[in-house]
Steps between C-alpha positions, in 0.01 A plus 500: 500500500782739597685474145138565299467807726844586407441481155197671497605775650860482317319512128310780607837725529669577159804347674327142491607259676915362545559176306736389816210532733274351275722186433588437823160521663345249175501181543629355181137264473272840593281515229542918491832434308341335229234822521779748477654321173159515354440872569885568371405338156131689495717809566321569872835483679878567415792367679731838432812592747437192735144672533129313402251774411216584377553586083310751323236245380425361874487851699133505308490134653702544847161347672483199328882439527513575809192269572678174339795549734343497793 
């Protein structure tokens, strides 16, 4: 619960969220990484300068991103 509140609130800030943080708080079999990869290839999420946010195309969609990581 405390890493889907984290990443709620951290793909709410234009800073996103770290990709250190993020990998070490994942379990490799938590099915959020497979969400993540699908939002990178719908263009929803970036990984840019060790950083997952939001793109261009999923701050219209932030809810519903947000919603499938939780």
């Amino acid at each position: 619960r405390r890493v889907g509140e984290a990443i709620m609130l951290g793909l709410r800030m234009r800073e996103g969220i770290e990709l250190d943080w993020l990998n070490e708080n994942l379990l490799d079999t938590d099915q959020r990484n497979a969400a993540i990869q699908e939002m990178v290839d719908m263009d929803l999420l970036e990984r840019n300068e060790g950083r997952l946010q939001l793109t261009r195309n999923g701050l219209f969609v932030a809810d519903s991103v947000i919603a499938r990581l939780l």
